[in-house]
C-alpha positions in Angstrom: 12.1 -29.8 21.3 11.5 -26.7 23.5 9.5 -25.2 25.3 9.7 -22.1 22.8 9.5 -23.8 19.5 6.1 -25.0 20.9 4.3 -22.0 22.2 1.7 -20.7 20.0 -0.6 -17.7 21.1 -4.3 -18.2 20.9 -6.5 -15.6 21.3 -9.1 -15.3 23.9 -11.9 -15.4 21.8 -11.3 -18.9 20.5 -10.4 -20.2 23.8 -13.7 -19.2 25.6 -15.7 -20.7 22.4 -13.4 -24.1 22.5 -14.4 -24.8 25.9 -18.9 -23.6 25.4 -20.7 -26.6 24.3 -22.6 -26.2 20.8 -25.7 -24.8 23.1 -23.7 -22.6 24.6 -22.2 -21.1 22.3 -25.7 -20.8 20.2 -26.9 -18.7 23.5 -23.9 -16.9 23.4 -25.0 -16.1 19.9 -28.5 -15.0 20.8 -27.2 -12.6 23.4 -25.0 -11.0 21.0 -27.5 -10.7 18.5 -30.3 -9.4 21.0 -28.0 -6.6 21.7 -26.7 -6.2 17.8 -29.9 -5.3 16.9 -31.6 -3.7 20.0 -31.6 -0.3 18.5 -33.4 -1.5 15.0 -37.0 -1.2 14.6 -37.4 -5.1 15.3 -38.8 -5.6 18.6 -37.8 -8.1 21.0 -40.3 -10.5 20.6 -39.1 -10.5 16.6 -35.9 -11.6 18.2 -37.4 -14.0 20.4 -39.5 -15.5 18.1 -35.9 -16.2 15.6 -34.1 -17.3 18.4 -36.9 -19.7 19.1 -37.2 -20.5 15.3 -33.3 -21.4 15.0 -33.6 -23.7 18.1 -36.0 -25.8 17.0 -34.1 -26.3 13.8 -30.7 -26.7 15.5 -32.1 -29.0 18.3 -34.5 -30.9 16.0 -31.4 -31.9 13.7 -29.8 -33.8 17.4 -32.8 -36.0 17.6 
């Protein structure tokens, strides 16, 4: 087999969230939301308060 007939392109996107661990990539998430919605009438602490919310839940489900 070759080298050729082996090569497959991945795209950067999935590489960076293949090596984050599941918290990581839930911040990740967060951060991305934070700023998807930072110019809608919810405030921050609306987005705090779900990001909190969702942790819980995620992290209670490890325990």
């Amino acid at each position: 087999m070759t080298l050729s007939a082996v090569k497959k392109k991945i795209a950067p996107e999935d590489y960076i969230l293949s090596v984050l661990s599941p918290e990581d990539r839930l911040d990740a998430a967060f951060k991305v939301a934070g700023e998807a919605f930072k110019k809608t009438r919810l405030t921050m602490k609306d987005v705090d308060n779900a990001v909190k919310a969702v942790r819980r839940k995620a992290y209670e489900k490890k325990k």
